[in-house]
PDB file of N, CA, C, O and CB in Angstrom:
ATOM      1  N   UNK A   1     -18.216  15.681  15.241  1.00  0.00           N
ATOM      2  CA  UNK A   1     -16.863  15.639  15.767  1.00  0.00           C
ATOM      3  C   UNK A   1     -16.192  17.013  15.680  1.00  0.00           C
ATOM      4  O   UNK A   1     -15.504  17.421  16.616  1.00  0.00           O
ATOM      5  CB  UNK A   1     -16.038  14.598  15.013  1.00  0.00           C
ATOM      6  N   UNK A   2     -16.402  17.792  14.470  1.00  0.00           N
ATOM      7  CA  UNK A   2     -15.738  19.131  14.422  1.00  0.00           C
ATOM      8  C   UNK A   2     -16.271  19.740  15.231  1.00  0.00           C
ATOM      9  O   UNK A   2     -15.709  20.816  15.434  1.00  0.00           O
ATOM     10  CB  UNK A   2     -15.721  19.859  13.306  1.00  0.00           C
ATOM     11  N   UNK A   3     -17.301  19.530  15.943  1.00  0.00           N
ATOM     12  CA  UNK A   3     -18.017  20.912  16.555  1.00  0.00           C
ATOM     13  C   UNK A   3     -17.227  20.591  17.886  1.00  0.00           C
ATOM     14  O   UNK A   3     -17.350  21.636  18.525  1.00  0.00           O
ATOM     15  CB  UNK A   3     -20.037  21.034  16.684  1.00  0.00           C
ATOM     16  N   UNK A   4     -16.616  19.871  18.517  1.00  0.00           N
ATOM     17  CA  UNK A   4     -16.050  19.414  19.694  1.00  0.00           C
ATOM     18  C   UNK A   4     -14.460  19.556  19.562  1.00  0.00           C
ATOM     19  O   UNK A   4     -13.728  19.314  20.521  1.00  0.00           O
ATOM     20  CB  UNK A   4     -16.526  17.944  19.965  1.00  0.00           C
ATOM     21  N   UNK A   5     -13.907  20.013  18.155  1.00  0.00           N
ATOM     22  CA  UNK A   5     -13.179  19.881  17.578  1.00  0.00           C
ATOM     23  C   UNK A   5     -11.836  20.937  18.847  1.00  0.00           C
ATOM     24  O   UNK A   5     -11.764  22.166  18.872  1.00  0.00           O
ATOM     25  CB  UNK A   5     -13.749  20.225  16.012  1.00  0.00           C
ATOM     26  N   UNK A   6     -11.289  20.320  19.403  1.00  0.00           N
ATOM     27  CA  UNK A   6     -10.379  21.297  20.242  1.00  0.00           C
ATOM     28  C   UNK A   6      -9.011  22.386  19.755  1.00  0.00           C
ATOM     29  O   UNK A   6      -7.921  21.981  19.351  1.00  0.00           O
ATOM     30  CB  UNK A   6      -9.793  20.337  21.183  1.00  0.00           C
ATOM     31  N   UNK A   7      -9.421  23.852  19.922  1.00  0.00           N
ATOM     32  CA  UNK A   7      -8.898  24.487  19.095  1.00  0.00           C
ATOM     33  C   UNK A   7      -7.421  25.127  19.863  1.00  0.00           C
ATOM     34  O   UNK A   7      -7.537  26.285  20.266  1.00  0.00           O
ATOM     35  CB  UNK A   7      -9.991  25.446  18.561  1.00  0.00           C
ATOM     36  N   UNK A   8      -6.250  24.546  20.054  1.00  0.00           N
ATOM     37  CA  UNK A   8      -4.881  25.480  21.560  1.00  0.00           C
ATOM     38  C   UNK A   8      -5.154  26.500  20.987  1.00  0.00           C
ATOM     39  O   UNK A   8      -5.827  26.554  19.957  1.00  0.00           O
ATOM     40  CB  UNK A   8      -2.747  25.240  21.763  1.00  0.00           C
ATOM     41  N   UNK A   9      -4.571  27.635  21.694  1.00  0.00           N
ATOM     42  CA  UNK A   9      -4.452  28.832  22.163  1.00  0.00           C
ATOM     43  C   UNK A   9      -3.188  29.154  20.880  1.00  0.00           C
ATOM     44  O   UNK A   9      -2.095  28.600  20.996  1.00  0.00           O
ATOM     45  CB  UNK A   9      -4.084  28.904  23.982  1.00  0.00           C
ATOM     46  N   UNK A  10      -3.431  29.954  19.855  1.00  0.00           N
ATOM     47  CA  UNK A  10      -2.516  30.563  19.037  1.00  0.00           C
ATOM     48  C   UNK A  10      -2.667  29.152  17.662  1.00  0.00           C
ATOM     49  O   UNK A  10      -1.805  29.159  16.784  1.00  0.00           O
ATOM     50  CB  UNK A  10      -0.754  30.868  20.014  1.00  0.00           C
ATOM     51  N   UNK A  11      -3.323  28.505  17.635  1.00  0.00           N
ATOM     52  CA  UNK A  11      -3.825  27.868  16.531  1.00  0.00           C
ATOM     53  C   UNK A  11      -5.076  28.029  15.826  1.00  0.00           C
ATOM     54  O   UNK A  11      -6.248  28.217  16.153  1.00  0.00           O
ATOM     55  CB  UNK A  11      -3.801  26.820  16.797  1.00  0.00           C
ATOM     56  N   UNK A  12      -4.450  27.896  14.777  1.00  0.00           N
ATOM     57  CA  UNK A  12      -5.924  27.994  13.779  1.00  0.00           C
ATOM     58  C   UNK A  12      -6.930  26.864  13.406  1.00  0.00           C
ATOM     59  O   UNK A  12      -6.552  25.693  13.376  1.00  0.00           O
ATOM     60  CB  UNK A  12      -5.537  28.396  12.385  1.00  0.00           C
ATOM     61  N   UNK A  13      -7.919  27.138  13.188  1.00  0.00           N
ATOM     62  CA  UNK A  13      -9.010  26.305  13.306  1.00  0.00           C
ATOM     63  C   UNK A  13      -8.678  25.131  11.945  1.00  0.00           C
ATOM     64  O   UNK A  13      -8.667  23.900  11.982  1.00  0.00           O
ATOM     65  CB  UNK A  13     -10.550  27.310  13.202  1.00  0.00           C
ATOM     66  N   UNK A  14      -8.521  25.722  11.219  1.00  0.00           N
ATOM     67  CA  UNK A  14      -7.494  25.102  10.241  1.00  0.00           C
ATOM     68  C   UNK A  14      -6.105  24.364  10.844  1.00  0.00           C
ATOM     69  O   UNK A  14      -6.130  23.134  10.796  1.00  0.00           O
ATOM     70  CB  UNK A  14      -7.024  26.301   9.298  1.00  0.00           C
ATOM     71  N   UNK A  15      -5.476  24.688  11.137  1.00  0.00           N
ATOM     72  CA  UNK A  15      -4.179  24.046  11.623  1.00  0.00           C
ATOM     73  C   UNK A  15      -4.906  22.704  12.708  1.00  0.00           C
ATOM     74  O   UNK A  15      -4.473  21.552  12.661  1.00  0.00           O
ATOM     75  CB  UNK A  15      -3.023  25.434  12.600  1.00  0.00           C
ATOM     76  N   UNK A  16      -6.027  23.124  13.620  1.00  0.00           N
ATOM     77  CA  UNK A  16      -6.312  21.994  13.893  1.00  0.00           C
ATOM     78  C   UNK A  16      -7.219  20.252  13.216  1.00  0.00           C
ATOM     79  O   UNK A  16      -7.243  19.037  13.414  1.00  0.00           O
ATOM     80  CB  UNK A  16      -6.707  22.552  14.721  1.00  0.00           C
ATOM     81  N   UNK A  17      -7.913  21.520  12.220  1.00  0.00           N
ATOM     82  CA  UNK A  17      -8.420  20.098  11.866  1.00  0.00           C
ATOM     83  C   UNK A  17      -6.989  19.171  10.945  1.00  0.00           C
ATOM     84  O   UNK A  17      -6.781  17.960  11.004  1.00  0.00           O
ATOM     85  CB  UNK A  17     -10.055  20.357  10.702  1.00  0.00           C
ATOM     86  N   UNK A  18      -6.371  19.965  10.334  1.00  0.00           N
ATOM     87  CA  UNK A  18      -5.441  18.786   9.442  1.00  0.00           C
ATOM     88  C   UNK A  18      -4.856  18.359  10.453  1.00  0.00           C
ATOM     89  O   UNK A  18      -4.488  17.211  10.204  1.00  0.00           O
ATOM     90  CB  UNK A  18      -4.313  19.199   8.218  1.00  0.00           C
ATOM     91  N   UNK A  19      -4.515  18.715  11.651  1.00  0.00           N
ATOM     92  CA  UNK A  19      -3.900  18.228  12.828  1.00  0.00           C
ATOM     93  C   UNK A  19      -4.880  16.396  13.196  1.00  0.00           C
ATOM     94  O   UNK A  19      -4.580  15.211  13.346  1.00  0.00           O
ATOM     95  CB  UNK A  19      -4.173  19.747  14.232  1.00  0.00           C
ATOM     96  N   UNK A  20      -6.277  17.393  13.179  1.00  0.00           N
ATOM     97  CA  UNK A  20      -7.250  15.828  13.362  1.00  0.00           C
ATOM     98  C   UNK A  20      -7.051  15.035  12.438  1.00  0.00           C
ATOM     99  O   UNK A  20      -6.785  13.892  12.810  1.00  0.00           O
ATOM    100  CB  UNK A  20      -8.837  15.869  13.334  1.00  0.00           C
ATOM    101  N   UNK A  21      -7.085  15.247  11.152  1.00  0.00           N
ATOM    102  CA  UNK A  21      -7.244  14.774  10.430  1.00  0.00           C
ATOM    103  C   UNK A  21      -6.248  13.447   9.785  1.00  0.00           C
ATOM    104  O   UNK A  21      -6.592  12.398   9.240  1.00  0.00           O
ATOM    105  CB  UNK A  21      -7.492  15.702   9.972  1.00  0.00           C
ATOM    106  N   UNK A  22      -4.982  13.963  10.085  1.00  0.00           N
ATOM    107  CA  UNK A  22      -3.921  13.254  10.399  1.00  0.00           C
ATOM    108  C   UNK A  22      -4.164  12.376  11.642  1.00  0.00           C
ATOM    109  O   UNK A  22      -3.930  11.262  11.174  1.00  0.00           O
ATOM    110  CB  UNK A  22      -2.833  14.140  10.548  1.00  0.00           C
ATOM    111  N   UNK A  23      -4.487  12.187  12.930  1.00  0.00           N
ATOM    112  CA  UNK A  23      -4.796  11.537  13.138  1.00  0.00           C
ATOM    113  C   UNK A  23      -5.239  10.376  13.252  1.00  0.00           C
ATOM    114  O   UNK A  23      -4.686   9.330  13.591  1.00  0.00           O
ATOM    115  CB  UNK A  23      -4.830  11.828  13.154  1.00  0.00           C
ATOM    116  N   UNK A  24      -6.504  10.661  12.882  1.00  0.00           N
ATOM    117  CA  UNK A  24      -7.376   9.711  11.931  1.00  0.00           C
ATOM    118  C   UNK A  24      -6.911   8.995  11.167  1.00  0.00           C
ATOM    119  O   UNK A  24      -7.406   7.870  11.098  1.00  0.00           O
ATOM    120  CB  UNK A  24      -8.149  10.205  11.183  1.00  0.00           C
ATOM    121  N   UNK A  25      -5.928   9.294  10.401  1.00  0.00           N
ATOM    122  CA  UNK A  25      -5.406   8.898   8.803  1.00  0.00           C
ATOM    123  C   UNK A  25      -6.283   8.889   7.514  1.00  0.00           C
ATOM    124  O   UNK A  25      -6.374   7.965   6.706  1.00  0.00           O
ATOM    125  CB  UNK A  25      -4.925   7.469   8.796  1.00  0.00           C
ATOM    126  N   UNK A  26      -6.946  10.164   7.477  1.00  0.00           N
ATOM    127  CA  UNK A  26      -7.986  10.155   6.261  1.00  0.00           C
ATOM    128  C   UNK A  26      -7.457  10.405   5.146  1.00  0.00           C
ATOM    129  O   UNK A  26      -8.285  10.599   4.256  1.00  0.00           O
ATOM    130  CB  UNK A  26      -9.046  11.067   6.321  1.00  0.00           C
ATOM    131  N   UNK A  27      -6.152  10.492   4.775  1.00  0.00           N
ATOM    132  CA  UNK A  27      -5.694  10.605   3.608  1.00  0.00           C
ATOM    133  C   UNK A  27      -5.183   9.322   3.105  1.00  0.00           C
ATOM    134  O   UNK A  27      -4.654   9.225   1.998  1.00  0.00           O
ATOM    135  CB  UNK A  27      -4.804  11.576   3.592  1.00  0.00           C
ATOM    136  N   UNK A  28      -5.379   8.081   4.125  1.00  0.00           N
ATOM    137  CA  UNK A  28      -5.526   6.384   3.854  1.00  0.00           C
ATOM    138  C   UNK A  28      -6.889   6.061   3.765  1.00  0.00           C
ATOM    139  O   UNK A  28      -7.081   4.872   3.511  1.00  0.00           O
ATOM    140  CB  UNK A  28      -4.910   5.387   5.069  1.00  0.00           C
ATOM    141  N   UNK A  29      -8.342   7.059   3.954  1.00  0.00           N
ATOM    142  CA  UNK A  29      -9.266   6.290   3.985  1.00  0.00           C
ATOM    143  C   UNK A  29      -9.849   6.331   2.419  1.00  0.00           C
ATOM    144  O   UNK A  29      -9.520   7.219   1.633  1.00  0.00           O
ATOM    145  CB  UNK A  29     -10.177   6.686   5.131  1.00  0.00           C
ATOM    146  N   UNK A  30     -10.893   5.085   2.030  1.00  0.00           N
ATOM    147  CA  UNK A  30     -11.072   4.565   0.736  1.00  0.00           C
ATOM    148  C   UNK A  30     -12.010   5.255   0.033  1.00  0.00           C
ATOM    149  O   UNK A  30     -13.062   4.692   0.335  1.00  0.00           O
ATOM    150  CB  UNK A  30     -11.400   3.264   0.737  1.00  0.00           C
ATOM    151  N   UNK A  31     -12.203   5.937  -0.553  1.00  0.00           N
ATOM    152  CA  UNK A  31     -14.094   6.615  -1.132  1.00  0.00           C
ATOM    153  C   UNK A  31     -14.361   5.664  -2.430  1.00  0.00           C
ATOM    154  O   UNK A  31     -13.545   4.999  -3.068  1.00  0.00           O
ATOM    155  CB  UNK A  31     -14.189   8.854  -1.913  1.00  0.00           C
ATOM    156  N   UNK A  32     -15.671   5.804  -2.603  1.00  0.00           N
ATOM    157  CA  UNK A  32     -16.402   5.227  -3.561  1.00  0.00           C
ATOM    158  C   UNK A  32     -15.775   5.460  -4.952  1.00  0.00           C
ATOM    159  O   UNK A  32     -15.732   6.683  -5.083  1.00  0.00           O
ATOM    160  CB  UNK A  32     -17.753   5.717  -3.465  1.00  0.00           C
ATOM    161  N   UNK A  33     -15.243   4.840  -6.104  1.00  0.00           N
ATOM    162  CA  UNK A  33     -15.175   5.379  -7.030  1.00  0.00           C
ATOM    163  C   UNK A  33     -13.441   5.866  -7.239  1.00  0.00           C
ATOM    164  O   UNK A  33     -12.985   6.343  -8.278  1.00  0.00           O
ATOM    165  CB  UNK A  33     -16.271   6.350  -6.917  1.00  0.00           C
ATOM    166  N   UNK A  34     -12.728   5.624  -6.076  1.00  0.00           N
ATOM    167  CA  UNK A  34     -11.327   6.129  -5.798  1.00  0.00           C
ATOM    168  C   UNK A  34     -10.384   4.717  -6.089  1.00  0.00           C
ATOM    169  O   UNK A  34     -10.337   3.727  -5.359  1.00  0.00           O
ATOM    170  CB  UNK A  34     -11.184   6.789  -4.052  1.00  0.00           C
ATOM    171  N   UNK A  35      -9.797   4.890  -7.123  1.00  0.00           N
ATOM    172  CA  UNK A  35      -8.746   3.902  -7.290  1.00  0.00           C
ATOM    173  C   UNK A  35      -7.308   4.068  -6.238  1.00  0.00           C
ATOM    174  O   UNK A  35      -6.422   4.920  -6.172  1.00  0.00           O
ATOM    175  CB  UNK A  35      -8.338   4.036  -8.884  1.00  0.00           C
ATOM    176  N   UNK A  36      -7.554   2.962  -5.583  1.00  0.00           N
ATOM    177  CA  UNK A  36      -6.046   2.572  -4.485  1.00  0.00           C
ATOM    178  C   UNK A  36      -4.870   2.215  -5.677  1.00  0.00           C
ATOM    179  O   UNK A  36      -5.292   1.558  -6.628  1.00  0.00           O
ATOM    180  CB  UNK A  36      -6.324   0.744  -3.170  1.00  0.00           C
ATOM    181  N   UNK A  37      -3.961   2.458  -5.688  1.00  0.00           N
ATOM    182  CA  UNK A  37      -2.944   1.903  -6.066  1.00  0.00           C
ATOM    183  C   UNK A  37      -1.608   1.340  -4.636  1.00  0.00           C
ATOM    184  O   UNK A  37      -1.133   2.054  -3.753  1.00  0.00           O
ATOM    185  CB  UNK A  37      -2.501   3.034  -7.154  1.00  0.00           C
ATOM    186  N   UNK A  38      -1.441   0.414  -4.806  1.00  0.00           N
ATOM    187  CA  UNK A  38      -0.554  -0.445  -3.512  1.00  0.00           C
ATOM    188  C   UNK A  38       0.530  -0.373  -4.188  1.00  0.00           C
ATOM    189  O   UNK A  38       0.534  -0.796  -5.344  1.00  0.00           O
ATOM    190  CB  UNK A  38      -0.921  -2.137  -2.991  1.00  0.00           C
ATOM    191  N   UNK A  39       1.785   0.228  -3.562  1.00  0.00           N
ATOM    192  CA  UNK A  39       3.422  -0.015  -4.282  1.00  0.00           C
ATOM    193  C   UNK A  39       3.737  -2.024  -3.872  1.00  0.00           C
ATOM    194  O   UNK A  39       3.593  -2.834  -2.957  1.00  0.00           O
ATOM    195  CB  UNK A  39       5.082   1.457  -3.041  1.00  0.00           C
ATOM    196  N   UNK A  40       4.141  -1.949  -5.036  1.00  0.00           N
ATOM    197  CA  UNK A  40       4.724  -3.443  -5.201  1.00  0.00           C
ATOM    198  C   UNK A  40       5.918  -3.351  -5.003  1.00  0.00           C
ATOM    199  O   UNK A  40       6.551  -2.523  -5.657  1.00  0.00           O
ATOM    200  CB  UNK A  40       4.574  -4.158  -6.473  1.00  0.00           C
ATOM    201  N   UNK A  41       6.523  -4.107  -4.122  1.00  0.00           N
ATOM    202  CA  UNK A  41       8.134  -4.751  -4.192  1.00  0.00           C
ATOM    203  C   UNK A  41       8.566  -5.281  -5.836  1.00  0.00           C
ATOM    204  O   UNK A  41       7.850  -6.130  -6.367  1.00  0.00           O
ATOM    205  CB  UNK A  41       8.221  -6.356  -3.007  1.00  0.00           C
ATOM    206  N   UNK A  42       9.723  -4.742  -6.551  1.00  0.00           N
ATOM    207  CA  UNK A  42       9.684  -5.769  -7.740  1.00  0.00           C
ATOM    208  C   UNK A  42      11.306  -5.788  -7.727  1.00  0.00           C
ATOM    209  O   UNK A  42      12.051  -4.815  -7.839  1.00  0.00           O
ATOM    210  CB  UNK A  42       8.805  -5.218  -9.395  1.00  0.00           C
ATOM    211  N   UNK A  43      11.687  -7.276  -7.544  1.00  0.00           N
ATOM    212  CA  UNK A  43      13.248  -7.017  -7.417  1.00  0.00           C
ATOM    213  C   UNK A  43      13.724  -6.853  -8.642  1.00  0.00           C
ATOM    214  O   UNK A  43      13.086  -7.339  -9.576  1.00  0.00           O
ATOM    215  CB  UNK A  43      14.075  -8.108  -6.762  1.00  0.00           C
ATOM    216  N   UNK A  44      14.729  -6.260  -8.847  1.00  0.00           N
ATOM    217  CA  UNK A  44      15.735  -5.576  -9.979  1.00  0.00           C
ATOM    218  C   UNK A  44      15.629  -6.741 -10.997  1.00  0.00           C
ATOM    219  O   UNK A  44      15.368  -7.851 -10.532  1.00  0.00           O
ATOM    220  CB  UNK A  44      17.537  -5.222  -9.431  1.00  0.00           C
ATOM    221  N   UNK A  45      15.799  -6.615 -12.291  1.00  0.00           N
ATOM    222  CA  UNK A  45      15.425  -7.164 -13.273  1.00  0.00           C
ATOM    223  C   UNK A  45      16.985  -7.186 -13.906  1.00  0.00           C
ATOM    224  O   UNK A  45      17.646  -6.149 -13.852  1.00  0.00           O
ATOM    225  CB  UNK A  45      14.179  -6.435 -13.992  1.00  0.00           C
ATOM    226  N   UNK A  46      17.388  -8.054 -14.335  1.00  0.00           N
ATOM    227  CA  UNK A  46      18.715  -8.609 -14.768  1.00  0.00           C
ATOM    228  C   UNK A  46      18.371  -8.069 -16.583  1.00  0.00           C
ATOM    229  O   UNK A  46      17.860  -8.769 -17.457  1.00  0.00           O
ATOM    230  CB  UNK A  46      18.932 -10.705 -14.338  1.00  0.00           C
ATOM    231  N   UNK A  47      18.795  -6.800 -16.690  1.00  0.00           N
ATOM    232  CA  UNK A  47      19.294  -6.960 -18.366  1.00  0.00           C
ATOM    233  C   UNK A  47      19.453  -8.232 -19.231  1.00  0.00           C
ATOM    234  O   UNK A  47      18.646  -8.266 -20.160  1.00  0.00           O
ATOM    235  CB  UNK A  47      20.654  -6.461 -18.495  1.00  0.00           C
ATOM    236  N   UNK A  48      20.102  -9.046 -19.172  1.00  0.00           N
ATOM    237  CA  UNK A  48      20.318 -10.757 -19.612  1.00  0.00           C
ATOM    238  C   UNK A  48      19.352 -11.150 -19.342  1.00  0.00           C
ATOM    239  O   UNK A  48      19.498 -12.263 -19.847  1.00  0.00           O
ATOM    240  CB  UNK A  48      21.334 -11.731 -18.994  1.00  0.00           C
ATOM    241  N   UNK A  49      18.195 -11.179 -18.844  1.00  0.00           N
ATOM    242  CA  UNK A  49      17.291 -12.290 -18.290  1.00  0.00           C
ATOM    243  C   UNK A  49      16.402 -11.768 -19.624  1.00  0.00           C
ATOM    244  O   UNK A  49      16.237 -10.680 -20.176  1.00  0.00           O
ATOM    245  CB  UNK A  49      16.563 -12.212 -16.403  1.00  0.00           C
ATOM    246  N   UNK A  50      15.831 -13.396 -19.876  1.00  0.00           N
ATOM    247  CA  UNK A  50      14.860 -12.912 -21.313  1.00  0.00           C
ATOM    248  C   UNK A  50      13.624 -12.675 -20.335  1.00  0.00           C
ATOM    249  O   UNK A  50      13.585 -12.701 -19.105  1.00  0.00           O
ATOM    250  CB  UNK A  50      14.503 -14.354 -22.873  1.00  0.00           C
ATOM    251  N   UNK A  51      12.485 -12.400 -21.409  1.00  0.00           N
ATOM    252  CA  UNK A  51      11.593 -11.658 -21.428  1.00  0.00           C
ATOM    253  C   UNK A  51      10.829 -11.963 -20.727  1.00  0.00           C
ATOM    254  O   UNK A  51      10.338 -11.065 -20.042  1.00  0.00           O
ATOM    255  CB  UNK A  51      11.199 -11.444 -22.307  1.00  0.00           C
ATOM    256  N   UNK A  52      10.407 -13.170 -20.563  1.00  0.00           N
ATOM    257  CA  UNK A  52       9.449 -14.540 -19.560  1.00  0.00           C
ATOM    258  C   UNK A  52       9.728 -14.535 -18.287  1.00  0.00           C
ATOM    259  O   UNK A  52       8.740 -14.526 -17.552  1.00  0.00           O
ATOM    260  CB  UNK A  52       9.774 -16.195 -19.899  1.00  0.00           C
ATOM    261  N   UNK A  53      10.732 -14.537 -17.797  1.00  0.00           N
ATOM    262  CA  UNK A  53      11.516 -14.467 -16.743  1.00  0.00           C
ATOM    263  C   UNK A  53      11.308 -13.457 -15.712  1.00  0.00           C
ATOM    264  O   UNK A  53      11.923 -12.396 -15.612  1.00  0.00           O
ATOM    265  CB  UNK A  53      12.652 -14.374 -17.171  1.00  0.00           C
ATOM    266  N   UNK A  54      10.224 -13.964 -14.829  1.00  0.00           N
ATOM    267  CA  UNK A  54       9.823 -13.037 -13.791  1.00  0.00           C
ATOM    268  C   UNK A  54      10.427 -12.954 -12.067  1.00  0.00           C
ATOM    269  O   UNK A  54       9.775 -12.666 -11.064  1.00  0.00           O
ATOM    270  CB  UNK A  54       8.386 -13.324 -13.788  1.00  0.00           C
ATOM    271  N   UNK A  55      11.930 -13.330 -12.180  1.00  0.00           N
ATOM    272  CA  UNK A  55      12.290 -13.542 -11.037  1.00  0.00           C
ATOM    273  C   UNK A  55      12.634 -15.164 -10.287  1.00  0.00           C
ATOM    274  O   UNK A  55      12.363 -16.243 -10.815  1.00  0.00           O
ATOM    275  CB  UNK A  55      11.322 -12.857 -10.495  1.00  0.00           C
ATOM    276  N   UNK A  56      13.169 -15.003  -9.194  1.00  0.00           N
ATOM    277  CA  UNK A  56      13.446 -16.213  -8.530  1.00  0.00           C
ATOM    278  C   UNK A  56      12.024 -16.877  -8.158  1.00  0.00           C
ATOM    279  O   UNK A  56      11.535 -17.943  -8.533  1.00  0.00           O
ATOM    280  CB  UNK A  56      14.376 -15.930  -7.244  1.00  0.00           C
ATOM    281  N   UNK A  57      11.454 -15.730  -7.161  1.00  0.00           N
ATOM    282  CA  UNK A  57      10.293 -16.582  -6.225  1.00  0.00           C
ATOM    283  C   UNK A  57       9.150 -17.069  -7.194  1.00  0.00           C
ATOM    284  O   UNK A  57       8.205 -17.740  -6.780  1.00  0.00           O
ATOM    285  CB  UNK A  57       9.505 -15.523  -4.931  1.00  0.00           C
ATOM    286  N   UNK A  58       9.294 -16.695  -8.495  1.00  0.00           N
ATOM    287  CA  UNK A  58       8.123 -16.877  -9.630  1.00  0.00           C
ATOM    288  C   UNK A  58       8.651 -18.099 -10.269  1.00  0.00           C
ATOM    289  O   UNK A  58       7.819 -18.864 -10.758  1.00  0.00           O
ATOM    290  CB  UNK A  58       7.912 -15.535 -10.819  1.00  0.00           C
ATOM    291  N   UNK A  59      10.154 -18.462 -10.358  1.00  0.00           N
ATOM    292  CA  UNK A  59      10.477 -19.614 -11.151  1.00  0.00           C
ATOM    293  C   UNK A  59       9.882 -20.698  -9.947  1.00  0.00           C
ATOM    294  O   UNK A  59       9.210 -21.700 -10.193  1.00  0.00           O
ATOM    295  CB  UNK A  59      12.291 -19.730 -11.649  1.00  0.00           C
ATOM    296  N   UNK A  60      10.281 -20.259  -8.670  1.00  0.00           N
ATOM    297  CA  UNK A  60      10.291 -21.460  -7.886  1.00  0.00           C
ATOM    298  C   UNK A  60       8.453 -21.638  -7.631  1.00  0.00           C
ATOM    299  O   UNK A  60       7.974 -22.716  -7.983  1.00  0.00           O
ATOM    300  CB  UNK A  60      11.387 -21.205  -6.291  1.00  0.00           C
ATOM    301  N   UNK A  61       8.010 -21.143  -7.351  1.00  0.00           N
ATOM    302  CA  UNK A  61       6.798 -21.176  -7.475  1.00  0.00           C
ATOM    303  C   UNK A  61       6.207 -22.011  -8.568  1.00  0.00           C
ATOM    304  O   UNK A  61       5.442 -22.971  -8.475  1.00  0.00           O
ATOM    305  CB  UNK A  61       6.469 -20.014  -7.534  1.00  0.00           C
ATOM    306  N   UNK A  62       6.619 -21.558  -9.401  1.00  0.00           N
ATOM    307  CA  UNK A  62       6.249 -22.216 -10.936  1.00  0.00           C
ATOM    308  C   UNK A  62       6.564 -23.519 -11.249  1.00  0.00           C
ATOM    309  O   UNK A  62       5.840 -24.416 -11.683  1.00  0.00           O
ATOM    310  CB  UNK A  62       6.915 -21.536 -12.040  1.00  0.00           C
ATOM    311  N   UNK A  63       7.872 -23.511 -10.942  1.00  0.00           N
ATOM    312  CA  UNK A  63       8.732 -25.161 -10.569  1.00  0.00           C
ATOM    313  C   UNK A  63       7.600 -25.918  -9.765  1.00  0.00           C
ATOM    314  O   UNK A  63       6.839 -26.701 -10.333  1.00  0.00           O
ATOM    315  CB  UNK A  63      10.442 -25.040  -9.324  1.00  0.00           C
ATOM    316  N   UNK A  64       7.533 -25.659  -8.492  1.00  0.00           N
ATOM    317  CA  UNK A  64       6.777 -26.050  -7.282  1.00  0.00           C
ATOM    318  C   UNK A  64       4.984 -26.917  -7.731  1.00  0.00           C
ATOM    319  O   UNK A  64       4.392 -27.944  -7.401  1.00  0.00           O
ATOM    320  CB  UNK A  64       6.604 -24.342  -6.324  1.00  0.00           C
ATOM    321  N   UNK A  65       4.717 -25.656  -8.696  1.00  0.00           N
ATOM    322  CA  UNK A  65       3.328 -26.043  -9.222  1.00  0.00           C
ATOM    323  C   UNK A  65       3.680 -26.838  -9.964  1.00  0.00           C
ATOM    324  O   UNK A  65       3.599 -27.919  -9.380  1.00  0.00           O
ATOM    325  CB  UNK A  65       2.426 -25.124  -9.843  1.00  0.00           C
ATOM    326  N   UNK A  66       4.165 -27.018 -11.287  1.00  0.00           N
ATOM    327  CA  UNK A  66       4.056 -27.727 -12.122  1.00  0.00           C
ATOM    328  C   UNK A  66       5.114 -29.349 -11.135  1.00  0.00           C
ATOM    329  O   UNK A  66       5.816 -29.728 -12.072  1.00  0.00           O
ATOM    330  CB  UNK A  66       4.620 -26.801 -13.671  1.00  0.00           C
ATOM    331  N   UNK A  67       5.355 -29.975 -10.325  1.00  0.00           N
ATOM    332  CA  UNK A  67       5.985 -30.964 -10.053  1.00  0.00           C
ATOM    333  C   UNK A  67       4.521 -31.337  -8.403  1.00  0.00           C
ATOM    334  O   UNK A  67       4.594 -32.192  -7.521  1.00  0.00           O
ATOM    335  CB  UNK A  67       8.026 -30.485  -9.808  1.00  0.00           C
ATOM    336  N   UNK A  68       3.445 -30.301  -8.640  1.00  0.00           N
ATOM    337  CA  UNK A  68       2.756 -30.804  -7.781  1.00  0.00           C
ATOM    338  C   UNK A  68       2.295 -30.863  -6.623  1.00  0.00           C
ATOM    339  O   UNK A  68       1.426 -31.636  -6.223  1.00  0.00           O
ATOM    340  CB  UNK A  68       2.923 -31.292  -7.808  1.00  0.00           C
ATOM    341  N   UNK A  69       3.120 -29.664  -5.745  1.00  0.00           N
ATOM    342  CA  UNK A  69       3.452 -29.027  -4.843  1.00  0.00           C
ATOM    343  C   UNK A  69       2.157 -28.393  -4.415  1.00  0.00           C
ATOM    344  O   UNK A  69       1.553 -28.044  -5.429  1.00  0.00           O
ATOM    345  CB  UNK A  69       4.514 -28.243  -5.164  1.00  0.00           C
ATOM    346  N   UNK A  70       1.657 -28.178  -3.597  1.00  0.00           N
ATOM    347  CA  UNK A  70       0.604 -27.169  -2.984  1.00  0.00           C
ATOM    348  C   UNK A  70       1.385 -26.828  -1.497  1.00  0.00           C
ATOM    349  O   UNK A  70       1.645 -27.815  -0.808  1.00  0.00           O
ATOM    350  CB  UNK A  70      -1.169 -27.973  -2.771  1.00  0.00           C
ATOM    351  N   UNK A  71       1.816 -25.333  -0.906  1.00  0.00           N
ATOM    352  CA  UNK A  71       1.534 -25.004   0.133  1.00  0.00           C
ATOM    353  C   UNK A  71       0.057 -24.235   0.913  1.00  0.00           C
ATOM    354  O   UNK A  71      -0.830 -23.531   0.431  1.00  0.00           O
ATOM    355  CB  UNK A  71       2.488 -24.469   0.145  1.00  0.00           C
ATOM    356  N   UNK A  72       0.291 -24.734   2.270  1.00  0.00           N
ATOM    357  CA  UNK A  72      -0.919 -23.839   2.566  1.00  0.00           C
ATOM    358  C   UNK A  72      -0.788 -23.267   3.428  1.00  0.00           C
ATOM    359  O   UNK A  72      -0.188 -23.557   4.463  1.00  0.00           O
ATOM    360  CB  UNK A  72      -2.028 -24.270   2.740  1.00  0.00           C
ATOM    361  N   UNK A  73      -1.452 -22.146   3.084  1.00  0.00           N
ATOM    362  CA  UNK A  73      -1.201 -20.911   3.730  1.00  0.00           C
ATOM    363  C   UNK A  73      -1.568 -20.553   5.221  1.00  0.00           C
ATOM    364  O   UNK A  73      -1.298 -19.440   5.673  1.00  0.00           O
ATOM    365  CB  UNK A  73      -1.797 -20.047   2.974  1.00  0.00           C
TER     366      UNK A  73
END
């Protein structure tokens, strides 16, 4: 692919590949041995709320299971 690699007029051969490269999105792609970390949503945590207490959608969830509830997905 680099050897086809198209270089404009007053750019550097460099300036184009991160140009490709971006593209692509290789600074999203996975390698062997490379830990992903994914940002989590975590809604704001209430000072007052004791320690157990992981939120709304976790009580209701929790509620939901324990009374027997299954959704499907």
């Amino acid at each position: 692919m680099l050897q086809r690699l198209i270089v404009r007029e007053g750019q550097t051969e460099e300036a184009a590949r991160r140009e490709f490269d971006t593209a692509l999105g290789v600074s999203a792609w996975r390698t062997p041995g490379h830990r992903v970390v994914v940002p989590v949503a975590v809604e704001p945590r209430d000072p007052a709320a004791p320690d157990w207490w992981h939120g709304d959608d976790d009580a209701s969830n929790s509620f939901l299971a324990s009374m027997g509830v299954t959704l499907d997905a």
